[in-house]
C-alpha positions in Angstrom: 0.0 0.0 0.0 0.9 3.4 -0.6 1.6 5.8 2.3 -1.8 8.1 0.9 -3.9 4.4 1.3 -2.3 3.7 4.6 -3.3 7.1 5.8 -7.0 6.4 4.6 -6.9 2.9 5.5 -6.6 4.0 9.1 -9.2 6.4 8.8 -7.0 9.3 8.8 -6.8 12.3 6.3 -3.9 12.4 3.7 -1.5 14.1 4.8 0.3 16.8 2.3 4.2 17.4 3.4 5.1 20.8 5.5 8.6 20.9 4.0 8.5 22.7 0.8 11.9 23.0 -1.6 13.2 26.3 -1.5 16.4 27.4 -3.6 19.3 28.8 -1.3 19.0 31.9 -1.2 22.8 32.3 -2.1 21.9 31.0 -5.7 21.0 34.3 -8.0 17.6 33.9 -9.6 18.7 32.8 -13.5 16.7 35.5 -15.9 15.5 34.1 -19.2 18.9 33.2 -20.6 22.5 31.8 -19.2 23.6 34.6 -17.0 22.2 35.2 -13.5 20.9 38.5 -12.4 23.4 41.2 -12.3 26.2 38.6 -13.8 27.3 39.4 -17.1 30.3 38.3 -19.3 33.2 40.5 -19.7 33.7 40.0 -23.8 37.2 41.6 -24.0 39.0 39.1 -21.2 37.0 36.5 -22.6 38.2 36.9 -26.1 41.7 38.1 -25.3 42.2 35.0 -23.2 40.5 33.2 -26.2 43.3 34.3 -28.8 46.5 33.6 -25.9 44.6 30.5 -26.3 44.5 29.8 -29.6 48.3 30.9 -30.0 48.9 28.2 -27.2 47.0 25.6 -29.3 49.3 26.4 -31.9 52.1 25.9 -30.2 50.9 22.2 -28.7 50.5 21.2 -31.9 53.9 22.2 -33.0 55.9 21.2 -30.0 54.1 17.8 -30.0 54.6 17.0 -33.6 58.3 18.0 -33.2 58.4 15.8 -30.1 56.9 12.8 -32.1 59.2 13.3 -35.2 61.9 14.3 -33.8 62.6 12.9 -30.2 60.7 9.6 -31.1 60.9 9.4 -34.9 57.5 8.6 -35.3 55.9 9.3 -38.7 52.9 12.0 -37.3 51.4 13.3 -39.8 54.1 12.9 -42.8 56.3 9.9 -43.7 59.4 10.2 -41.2 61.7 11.2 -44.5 59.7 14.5 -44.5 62.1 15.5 -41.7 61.0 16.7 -38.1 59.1 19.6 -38.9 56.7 17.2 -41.7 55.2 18.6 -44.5 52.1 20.8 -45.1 49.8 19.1 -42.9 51.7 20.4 -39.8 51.0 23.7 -40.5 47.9 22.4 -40.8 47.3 21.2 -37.5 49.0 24.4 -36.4 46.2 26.3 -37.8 43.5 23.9 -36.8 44.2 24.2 -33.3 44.4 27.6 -33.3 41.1 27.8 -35.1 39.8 25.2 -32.7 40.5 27.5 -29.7 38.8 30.4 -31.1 35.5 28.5 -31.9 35.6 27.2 -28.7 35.8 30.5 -27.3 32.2 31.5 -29.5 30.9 28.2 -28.0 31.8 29.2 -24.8 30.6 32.9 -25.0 27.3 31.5 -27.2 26.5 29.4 -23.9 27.3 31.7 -20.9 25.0 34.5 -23.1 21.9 31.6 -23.3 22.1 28.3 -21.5 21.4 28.0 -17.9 24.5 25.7 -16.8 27.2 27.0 -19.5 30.2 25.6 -18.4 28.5 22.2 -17.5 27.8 22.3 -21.4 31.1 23.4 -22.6 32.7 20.9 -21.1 31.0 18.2 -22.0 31.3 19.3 -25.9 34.5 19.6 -25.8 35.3 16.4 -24.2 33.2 15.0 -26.9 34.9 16.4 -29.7 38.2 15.6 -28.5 37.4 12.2 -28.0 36.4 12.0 -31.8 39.7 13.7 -32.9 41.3 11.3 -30.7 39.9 8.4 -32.1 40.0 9.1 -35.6 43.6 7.9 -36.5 42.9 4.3 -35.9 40.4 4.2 -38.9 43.3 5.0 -41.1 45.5 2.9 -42.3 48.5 4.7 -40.8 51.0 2.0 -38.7 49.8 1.3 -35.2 53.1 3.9 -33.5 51.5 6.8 -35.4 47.8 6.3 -34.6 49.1 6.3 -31.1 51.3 9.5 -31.6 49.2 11.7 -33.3 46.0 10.9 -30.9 48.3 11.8 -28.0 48.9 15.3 -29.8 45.3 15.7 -30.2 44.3 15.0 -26.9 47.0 17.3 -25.4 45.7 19.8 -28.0 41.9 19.0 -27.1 42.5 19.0 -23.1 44.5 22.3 -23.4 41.8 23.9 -25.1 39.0 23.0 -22.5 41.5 24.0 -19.7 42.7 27.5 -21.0 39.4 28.6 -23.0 36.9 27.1 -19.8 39.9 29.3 -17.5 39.3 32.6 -19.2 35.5 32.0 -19.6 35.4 31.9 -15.9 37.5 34.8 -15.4 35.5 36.8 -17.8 32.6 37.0 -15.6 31.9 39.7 -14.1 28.8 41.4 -11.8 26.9 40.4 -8.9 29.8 41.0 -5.7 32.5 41.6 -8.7 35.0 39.9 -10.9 34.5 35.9 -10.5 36.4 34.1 -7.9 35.7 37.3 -5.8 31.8 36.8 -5.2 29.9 34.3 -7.5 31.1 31.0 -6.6 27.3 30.0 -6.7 27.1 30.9 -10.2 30.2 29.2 -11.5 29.4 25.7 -9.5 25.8 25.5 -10.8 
């Protein structure tokens, strides 16, 4: 029986619960789109840390497909005769990651503007799309030693973009008691 049929099985009245669910009040109200009352997103330190990021990305790539050619003479991304540095598709990658960083900085500005739990979101996106880039050398036909080198730069790539970009999204907000990490904790952990 049901706790409602017990109640009437005894001959008693139903009895509705006293304790009603309340927010904390230390939660700001959301308004109709991602931001919270009197929170708003600082667009200049969001995309200033968005292009340190992207130059950053850059760089990853770079330093881990000299790492993999070079230090471990690994064919990434080229036929190890290409020499350390590759061949086109280097600068490639280079530019990829770079471009990479800066849409993930749109995403992240796009979802902090109109979703209620942005950074809950971003990081599940881009945790999804790196595992994709990761896993897409082992449907080529590339030997086993690449597959496993160039996913390692793409995850290094993928993880340093979530870190850096989901860092300077969370410093860009600002409102509320001030600048974040100075007053709206509650915010950034919802």
């Amino acid at each position: 029986m049901s706790v409602l049929n017990d109640h009437q099985a005894m001959g008693e009245p139903a009895r509705a619960s006293s304790q009603t669910q309340s927010l904390p009040q230390s939660l700001p109200q959301e308004k109709h789109g991602g931001l919270a009352a009197g929170v708003r997103v600082d667009p200049r330190k969001l995309w200033s840390g968005g292009a340190a990021s992207a130059a950053v990305a850059g760089l990853v790539a770079l330093v881990g497909v000299l790492v993999a050619r070079w230090l471990f003479s690994l064919p990434v991304l080229a036929p190890s005769q290409d020499g350390a540095y590759g061949a086109v598709s280097t600068a490639a990658l280079v530019l990829l990651a770079a471009a990479a960083a800066l849409a993930a900085t749109g995403l992240v500005h796009l979802l902090m503007v109109n979703t209620p739990r942005p950074f809950l979101f971003f990081g599940w996106i881009v945790t999804l799309v790196t595992t994709l880039v990761v896993v897409y050398p082992f449907s080529t036909t590339a030997p086993l030693d690449a597959k496993i080198a160039t996913a390692a730069v793409e995850l290094a790539i993928g993880a340093m973009i979530g870190i850096l970009v989901g860092g300077a999204a969370t410093r860009s907000i600002v409102g509320g008691d001030g600048p974040a990490g100075t007053g709206n904790q509650a915010y950034l952990s919802r």
